[in-house]
C-alpha positions as CSV (number, residue, x, y, z in Angstrom):
1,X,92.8,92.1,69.4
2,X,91.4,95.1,68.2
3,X,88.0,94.6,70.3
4,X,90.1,94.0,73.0
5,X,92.3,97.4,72.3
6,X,89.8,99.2,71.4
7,X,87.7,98.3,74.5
8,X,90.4,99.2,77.1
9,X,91.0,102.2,75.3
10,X,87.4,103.7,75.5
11,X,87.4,102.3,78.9
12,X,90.2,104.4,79.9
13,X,89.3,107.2,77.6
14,X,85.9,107.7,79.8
15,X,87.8,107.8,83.1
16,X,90.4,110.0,82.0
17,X,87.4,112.6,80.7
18,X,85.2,112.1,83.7
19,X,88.3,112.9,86.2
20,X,89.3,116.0,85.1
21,X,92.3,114.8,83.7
22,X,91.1,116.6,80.4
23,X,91.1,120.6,79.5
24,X,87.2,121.4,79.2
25,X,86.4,118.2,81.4
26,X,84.3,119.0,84.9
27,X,81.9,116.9,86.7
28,X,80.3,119.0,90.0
29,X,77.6,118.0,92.5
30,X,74.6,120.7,93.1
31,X,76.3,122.8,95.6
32,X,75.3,123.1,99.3
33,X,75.1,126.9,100.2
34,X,77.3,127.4,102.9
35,X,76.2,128.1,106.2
36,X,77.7,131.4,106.4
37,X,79.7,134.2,109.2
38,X,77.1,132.5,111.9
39,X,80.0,131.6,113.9
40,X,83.5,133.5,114.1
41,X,84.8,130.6,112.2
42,X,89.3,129.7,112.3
43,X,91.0,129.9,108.7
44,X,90.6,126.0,108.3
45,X,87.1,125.3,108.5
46,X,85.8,122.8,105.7
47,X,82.3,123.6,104.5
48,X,79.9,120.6,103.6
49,X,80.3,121.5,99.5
50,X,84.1,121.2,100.1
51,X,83.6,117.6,101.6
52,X,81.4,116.7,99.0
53,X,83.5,117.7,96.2
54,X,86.7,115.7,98.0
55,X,84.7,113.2,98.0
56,X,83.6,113.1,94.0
57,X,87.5,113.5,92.8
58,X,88.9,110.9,94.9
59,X,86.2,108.6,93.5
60,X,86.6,109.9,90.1
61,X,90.0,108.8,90.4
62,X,89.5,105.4,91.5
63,X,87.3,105.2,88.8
64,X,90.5,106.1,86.7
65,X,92.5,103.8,88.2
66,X,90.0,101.0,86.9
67,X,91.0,102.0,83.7
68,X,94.5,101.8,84.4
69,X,94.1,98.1,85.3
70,X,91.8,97.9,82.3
71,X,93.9,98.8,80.2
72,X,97.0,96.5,82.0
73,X,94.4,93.3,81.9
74,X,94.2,93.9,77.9
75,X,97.9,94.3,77.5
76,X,98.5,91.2,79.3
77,X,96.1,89.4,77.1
78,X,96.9,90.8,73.5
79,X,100.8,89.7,74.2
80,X,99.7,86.2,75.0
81,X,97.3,86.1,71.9
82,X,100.4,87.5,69.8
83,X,102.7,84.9,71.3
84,X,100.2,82.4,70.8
85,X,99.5,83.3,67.0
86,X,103.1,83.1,66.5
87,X,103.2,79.4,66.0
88,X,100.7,79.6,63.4
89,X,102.8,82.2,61.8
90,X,106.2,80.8,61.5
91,X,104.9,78.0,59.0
92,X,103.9,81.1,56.9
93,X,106.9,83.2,57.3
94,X,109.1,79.9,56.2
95,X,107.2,79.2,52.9
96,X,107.3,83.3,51.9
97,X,110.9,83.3,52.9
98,X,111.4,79.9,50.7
99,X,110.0,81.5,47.8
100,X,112.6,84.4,47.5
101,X,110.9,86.9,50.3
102,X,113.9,88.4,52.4
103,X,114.0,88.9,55.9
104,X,113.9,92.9,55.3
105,X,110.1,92.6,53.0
106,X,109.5,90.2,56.3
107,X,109.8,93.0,58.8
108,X,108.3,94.9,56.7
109,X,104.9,93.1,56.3
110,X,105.1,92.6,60.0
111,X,105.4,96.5,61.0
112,X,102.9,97.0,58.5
113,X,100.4,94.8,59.8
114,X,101.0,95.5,63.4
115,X,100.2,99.3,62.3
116,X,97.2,98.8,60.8
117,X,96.1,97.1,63.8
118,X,97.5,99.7,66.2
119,X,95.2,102.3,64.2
120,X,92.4,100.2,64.3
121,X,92.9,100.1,68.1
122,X,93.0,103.7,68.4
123,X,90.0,104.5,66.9
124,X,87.9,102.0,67.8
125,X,88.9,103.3,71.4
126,X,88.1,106.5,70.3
127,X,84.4,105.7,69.1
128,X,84.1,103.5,72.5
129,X,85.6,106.2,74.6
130,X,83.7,109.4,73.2
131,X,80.3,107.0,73.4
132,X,81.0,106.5,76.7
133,X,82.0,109.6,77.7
134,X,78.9,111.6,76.3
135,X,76.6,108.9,77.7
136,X,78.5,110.0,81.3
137,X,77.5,113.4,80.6
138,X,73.9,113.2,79.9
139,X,73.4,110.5,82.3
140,X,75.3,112.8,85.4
141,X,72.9,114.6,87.3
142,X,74.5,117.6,88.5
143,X,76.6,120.0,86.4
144,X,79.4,118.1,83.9
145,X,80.9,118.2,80.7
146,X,84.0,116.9,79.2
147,X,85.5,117.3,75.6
148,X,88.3,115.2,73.5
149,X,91.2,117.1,74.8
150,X,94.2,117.0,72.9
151,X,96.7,115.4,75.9
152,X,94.1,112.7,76.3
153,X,94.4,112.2,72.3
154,X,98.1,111.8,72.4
155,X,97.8,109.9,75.1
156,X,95.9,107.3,73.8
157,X,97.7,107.8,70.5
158,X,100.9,106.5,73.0
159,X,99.4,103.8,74.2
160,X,98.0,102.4,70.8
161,X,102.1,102.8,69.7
162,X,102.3,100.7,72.9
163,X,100.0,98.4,72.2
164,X,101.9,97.6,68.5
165,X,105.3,97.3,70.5
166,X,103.7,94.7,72.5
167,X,102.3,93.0,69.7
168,X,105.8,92.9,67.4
169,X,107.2,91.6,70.9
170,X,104.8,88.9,71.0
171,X,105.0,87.7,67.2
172,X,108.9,87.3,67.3
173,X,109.4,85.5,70.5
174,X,112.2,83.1,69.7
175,X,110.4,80.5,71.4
176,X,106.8,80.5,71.6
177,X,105.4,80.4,74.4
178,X,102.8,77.2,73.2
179,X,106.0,75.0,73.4
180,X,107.3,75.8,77.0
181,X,107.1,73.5,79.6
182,X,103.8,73.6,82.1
183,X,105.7,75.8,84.5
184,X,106.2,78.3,82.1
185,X,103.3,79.5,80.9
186,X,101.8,81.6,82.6
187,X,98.3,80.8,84.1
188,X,99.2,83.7,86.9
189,X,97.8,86.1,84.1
190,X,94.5,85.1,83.8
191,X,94.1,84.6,87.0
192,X,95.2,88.1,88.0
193,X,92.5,89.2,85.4
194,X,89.5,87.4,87.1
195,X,90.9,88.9,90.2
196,X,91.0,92.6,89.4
197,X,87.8,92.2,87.4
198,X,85.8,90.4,90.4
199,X,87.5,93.4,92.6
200,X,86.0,96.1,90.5
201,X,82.6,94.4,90.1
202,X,81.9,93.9,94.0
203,X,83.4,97.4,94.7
204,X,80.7,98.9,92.0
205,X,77.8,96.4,93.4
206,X,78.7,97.6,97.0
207,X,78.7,101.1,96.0
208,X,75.6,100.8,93.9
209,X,74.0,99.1,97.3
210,X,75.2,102.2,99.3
211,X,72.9,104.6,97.0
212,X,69.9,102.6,97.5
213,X,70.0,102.5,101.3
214,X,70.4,106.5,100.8
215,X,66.9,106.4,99.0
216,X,65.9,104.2,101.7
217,X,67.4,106.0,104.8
218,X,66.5,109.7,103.6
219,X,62.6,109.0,103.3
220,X,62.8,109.6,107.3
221,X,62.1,106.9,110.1
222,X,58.1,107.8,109.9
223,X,57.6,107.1,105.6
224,X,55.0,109.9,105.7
225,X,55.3,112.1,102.6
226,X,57.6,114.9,103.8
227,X,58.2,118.5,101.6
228,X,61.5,120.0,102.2
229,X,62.1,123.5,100.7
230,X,65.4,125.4,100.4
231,X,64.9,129.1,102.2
232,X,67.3,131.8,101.9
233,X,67.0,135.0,103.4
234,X,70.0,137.0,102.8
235,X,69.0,140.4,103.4
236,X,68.5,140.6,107.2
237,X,70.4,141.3,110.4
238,X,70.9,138.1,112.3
239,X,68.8,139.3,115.1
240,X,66.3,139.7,112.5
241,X,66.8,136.2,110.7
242,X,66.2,134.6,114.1
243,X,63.0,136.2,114.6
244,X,61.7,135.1,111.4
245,X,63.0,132.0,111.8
246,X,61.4,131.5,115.2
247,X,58.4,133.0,114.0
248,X,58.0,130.6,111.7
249,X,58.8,127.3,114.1
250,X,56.3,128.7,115.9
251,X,53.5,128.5,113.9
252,X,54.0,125.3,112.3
253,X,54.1,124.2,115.7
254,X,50.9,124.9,116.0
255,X,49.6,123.5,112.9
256,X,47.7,120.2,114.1
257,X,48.6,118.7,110.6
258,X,52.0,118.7,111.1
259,X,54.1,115.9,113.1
260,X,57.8,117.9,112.8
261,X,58.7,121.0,111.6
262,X,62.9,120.5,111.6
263,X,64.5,124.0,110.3
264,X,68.2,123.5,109.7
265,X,71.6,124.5,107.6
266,X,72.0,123.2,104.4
267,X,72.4,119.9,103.8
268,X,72.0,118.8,107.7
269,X,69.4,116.5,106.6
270,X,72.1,114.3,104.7
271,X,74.5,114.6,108.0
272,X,76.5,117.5,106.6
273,X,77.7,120.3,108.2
274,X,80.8,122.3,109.3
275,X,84.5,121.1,110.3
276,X,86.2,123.2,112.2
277,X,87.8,123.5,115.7
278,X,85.8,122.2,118.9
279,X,87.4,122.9,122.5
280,X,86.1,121.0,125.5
281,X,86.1,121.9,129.4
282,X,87.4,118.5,129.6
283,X,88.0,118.3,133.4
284,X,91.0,115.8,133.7
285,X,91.4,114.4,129.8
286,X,94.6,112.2,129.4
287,X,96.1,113.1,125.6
288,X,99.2,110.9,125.5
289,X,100.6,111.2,129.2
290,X,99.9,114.4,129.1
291,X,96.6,115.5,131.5
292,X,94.8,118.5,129.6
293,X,92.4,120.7,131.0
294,X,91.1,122.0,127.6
295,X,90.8,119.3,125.3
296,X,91.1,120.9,121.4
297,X,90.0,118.4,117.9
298,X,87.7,119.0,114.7
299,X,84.5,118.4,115.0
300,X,81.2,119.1,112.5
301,X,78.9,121.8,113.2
302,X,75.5,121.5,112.8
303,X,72.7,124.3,112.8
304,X,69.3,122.7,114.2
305,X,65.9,123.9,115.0
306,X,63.8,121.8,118.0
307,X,62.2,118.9,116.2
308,X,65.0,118.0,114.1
309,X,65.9,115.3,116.1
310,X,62.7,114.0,116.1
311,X,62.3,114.4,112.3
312,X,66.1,112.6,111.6
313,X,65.4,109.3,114.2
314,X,68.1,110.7,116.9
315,X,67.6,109.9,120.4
316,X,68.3,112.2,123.2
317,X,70.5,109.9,125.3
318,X,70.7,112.9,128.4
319,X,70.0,115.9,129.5
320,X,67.5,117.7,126.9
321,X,67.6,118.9,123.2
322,X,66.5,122.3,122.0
323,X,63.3,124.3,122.8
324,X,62.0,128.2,121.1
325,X,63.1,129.5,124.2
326,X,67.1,128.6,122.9
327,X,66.8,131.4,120.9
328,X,69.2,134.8,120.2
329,X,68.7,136.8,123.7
330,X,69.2,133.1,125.8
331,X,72.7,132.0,126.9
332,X,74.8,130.0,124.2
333,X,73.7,126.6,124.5
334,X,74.9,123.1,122.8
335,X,73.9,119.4,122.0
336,X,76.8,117.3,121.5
337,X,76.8,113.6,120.3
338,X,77.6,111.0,122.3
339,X,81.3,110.1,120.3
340,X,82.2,113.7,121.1
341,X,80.9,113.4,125.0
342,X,82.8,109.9,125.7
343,X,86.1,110.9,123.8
344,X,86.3,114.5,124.3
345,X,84.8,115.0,128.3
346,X,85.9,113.4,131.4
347,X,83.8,110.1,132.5
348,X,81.9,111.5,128.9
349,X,80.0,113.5,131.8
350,X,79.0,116.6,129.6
351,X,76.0,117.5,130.7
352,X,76.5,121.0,132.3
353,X,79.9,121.4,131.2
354,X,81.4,124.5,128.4
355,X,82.6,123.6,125.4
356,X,83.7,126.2,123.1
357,X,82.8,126.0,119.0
358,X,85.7,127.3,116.1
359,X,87.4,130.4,117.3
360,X,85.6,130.9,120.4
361,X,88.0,129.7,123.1
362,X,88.5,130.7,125.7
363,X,86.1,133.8,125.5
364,X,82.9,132.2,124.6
365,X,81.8,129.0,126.1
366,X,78.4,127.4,125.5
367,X,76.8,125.6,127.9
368,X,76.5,121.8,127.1
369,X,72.2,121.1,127.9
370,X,72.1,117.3,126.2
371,X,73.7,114.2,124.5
372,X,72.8,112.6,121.5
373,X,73.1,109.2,119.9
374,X,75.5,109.2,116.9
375,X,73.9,110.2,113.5
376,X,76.0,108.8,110.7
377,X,76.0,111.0,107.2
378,X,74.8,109.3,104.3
379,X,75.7,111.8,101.9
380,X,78.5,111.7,99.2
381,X,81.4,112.9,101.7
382,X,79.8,111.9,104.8
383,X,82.5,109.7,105.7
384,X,84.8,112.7,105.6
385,X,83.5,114.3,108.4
386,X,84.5,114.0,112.1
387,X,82.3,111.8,114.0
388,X,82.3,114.1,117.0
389,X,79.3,116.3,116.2
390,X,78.4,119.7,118.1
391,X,74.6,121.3,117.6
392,X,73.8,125.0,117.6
393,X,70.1,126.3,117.9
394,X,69.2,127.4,114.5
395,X,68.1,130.5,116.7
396,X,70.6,131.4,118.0
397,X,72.8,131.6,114.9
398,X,70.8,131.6,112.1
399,X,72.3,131.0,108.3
400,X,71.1,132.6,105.5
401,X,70.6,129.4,103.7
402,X,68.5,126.9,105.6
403,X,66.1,123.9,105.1
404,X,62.6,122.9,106.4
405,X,61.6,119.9,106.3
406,X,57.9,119.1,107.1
407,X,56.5,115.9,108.0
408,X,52.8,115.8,108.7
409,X,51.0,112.9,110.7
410,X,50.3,109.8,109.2
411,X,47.5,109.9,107.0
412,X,47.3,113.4,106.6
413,X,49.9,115.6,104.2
414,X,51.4,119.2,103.9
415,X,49.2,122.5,104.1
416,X,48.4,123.4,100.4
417,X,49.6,127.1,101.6
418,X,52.8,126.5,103.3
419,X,54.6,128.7,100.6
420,X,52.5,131.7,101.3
421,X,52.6,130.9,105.1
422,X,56.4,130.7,104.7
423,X,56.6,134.3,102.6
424,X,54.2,135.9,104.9
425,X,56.0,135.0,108.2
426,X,59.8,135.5,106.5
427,X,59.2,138.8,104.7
428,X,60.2,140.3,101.3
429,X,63.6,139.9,101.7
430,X,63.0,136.1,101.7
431,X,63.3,133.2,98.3
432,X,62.2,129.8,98.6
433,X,63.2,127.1,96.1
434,X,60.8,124.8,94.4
435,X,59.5,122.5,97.1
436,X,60.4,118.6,96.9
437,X,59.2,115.5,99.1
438,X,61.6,113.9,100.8
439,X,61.8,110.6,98.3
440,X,62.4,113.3,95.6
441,X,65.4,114.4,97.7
442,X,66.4,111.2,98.6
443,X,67.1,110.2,95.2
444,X,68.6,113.4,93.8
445,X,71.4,112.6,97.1
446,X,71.6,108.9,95.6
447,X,71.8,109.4,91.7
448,X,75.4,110.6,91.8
449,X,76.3,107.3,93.7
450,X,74.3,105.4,91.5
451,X,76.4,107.2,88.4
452,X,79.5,106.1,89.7
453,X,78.6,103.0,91.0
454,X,77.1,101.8,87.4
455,X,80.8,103.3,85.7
456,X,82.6,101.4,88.6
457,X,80.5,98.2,86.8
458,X,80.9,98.7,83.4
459,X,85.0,98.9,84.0
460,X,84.5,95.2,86.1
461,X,82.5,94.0,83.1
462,X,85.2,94.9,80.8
463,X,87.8,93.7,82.6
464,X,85.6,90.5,82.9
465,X,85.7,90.3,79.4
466,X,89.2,90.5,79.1
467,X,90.0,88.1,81.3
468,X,88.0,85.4,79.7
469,X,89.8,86.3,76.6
470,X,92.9,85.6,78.2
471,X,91.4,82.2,79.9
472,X,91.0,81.3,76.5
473,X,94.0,82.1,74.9
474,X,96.2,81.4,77.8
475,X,94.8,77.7,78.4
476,X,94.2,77.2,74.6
477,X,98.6,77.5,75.2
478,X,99.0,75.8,78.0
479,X,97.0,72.7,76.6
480,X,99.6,72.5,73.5
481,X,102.0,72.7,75.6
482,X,100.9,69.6,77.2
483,X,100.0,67.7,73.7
484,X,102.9,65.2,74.3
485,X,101.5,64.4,77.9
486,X,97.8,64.0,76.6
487,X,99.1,61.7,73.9
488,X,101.0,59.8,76.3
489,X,97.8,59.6,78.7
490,X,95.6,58.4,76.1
491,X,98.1,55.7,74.9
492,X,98.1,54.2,78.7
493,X,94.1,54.4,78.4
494,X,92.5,57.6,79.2
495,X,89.8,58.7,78.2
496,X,88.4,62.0,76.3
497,X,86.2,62.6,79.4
498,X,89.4,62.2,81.8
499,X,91.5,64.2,80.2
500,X,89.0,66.9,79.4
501,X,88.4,66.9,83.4
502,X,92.1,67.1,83.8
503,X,91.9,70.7,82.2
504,X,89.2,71.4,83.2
505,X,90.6,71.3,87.0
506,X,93.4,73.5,85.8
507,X,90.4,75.6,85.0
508,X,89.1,75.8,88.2
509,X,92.5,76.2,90.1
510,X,92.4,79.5,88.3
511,X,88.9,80.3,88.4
512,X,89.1,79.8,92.3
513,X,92.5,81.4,92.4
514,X,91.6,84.8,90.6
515,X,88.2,84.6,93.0
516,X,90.7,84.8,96.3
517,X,93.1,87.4,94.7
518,X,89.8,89.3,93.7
519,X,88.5,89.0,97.7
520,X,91.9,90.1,98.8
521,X,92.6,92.7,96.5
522,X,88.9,94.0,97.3
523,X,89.2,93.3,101.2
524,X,93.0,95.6,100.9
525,X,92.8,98.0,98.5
526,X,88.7,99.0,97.0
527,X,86.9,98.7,100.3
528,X,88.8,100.7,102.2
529,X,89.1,103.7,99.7
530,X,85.5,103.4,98.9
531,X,85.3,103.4,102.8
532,X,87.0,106.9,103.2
533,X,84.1,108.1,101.2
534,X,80.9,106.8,102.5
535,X,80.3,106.2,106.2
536,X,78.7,102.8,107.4
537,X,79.7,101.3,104.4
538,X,78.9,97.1,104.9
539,X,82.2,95.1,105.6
540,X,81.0,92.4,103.1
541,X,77.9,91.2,101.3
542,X,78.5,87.4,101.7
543,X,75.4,87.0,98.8
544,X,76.9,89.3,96.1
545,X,80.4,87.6,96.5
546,X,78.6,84.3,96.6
547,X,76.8,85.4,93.2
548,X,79.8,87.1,91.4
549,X,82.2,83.8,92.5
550,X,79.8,81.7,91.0
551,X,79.6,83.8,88.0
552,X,83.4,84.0,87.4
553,X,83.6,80.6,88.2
554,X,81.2,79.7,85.1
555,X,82.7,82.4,82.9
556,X,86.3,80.8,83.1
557,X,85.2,77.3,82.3
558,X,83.3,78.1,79.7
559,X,86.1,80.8,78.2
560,X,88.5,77.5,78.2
561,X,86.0,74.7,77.4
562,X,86.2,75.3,73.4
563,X,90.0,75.6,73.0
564,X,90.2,72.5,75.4
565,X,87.8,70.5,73.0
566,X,90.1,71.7,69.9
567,X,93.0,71.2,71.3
568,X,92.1,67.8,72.4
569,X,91.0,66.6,69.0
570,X,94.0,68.1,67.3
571,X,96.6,66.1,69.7
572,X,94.8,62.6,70.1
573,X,94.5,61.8,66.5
């Protein structure tokens, strides 16, 4: 009991720290600089760090709500254990009494025993939980810390005064649960266990698969060995910025090494951006039974130079994409995907037609020049954003904080002097961050998913544990409560191999059971929250649940095998 306690406890502990549900606990992402005044953005625009961060909390509390359930799983099982052991305790209790002990020194040694235990629970959760936690920290890799915060002490310190309730309540059951009829004990519990547990596990393996096809997906469609460097230059006019900027397109352009030069805001690579309010020149747009002119919605805004949608795979499905002569003095143009263009424009005929970007209506339309196939965000958040996408030149409003990606040809890599190219053509007033290939990149976006998606696992393993503690004790019940039956079929000629089969079925019933409640539970309730968080998440992985059925499967019959065996040779002789 007090492994069990102590586990759910540090299990818990860790989530609580990690969520921010403790004073001096924090867990932040490496920000994305924000894109900055380049447009005359409304009061509600959502900047790419602000979707991001959303993002983390909500799955930071999911992660706590594991550890709710956790916690529940092991509360479930250590009042069936106490219920169980009660049996074997009321022989005891009547030879102590029988000897001159009085119900009062009875209590007594019960209370006192059931506190020891309790303390023994809380600190063993403690040493699990601070473990944990510190292994949290130095494993996260952006900014975190947490510390043992005194609410989150009491708190556990309640729930260890919980946990000796439930254990008093379970050692003085009138009638102990062992000797109950088959329909009354309950192999529901265990069941629910396996369920929850194989919930948890598939919705960390799914999460953990997510992060690797970010690896995968941010290399870039060619493979070739890409740099990106982070540029920031603060100091100058915008006029100014976009002369530097195109300036600098230009003569990577020209560099015969060098497949795609893509120039772009902050974190645009990963599918981030913008949200704020997009206004179409619908023509004739039905909203309701209403016909609208002007059609209004959020939409992400993306800041692009000409060969980023070569350089990110997306196909230009009409009319053209951008070119250095979309630059500050040309007319305000736009790219817009093709969600935004079938949804959000008559006959999704855009091509040609204004649409009008944050505050801009009805002043300042840009003239729609191309469509774009969809481009889904991989990025922690990416699912937050609005799938109807608009794209500015890079030129013709140029952020402070951008970032170029090169991509030379195959078989040839990056210009040893591309810094110094980059600080001659963008001035003084210019910084450049350390320069990275696009792998490196691709697994700094992917080790925060991988973090959570290896807690989200070690809370399913836990509460895999604990539900094959509970197989065990609950079955090792439910078999004496069915001595009298077993007896009875082995006096009409059964044999051990029959009845251990008969049990063993009983087994499987909620092996398979807890398997379906763990697909539902999964298929209602941790799919589609991990679903609001990453976009293009897979519907199912028929292997994994295929693997981790089998496994649970396995794990139950053999939790229930050795109190079968016992409990079989105690009743047939």
């Amino acid at each position: 009991m007090v492994g069990l306690g102590g586990a759910a406890l540090g299990v818990l502990f860790m989530a609580q720290s990690f969520s921010g549900h403790g004073a001096g606990s924090t867990f932040a992402l490496s920000p994305v600089p924000p894109v900055g005044d380049v447009l005359r953005w409304t009061a509600d625009r959502r900047e790419a760090g602000a979707l991001q961060a959303e993002a983390l909390d909500d799955l930071l509390k999911l992660l706590l709500g594991a550890g709710w359930v956790v916690l529940a799983s092991a509360l479930v099982t250590i009042i069936s254990r106490a219920a169980g052991q009660s049996a074997l305790r009321r022989g005891d209790m009547a030879v102590r009494r029988a000897v001159g002990a009085s119900k009062g020194v009875l209590r007594l040694s019960l209370v006192i025993e059931v506190g020891l235990t309790s303390l023994l629970i809380l600190f063993a959760g403690l040493g699990i939980g601070f473990v944990a936690t510190r292994a949290g920290v130095a494993m996260w890799p952006g900014s975190g810390s947490a510390s043992f915060a005194p609410r989150v002490v009491f708190l556990l310190m309640a729930l260890a005064l919980v946990m000796g309730i439930v254990l008093v309540l379970g050692a003085n059951l009138r009638e102990n649960i062992a000797h109950q009829e088959e329909g009354q004990v309950p192999l529901a519990l265990p069941a629910g266990q396996l369920g929850f547990g194989f919930a948890i596990l598939v919705g960390g393996s799914l999460v953990l698969g997510r992060a690797t096809e970010i690896t995968r997906v941010a290399g870039g469609p060619s493979g070739a060995p890409g740099s990106v460097i982070e540029l920031e230059v603060a100091d100058s006019a915008a006029k100014d910025r976009s002369e530097h900027y195109r300036r600098l397109l230009d003569s990577l352009s020209t560099d015969e090494s060098i497949e795609t030069a893509s120039l772009t805001n902050a974190g645009a690579a990963a599918g981030l951006g913008v949200v704020d309010l997009v206004t179409t020149d619908c023509g004739q747009c039905p909203d309701g039974t209403i016909i609208l002119k002007f059609h209004s919605f959020d939409g992400l805004h993306e800041f692009i130079s000409p060969d980023t949608f070569e350089a990110q795979g997306i196909s230009v499905v009409q009319g053209r994409g951008f070119t250095l002569d979309d630059d500050w003095d040309a007319p305000r143009v736009a790219v817009v995907s093709r969600h935004l263009a079938s949804r959000h424009f008559e006959g999704g005929d855009a091509v040609g037609r204004d649409i009008f970007v944050a505050s801009g209506w009805p002043a300042r339309p840009y003239k729609v020049i191309g469509i774009v196939d969809d481009h889904a965000s991989y990025a922690l958040g990416g699912a937050g954003k609005p799938l109807s996408t608009v794209y500015l030149s890079v030129l013709q409003h140029p952020p402070a904080n951008t970032e170029l990606v090169v991509r030379p040809h195959r078989g040839r890599s990056v210009p040893r002097n591309l810094e110094v190219r980059l600080a001659a053509v963008l001035g003084p007033h210019s910084r450049m961050g350390p320069a990275a290939t696009e792998a490196e990149r691709a697994r700094q976006d992917a080790a925060p998913v991988q973090w959570l998606a290896f807690w989200f696992k070690v809370a399913g393993w836990a509460m895999l544990g604990i539900a094959v503690v509970g197989t065990f004790t609950i079955l090792s019940m439910w078999v004496r409560s069915r001595a009298a039956e077993l007896v009875l079929r082995r006096s009409v000629g059964a044999t051990r191999f029959r009845l251990t089969l008969y049990v063993v079925n009983r087994t499987m019933v909620v092996a398979v059971g807890g398997v379906g409640l763990g697909i539902f539970l999964f298929a209602a309730i941790v799919r589609p929250s991990i679903a609001d968080l990453f976009a293009d998440l897979p519907a199912w992985d028929s292997g994994l649940v295929i693997r981790l059925a089998l496994l649970f499967v396995a794990t139950a019959l053999a939790g229930s095998l050795l109190p079968t065996a016992k409990a079989l040779r105690k009743s047939l002789h």
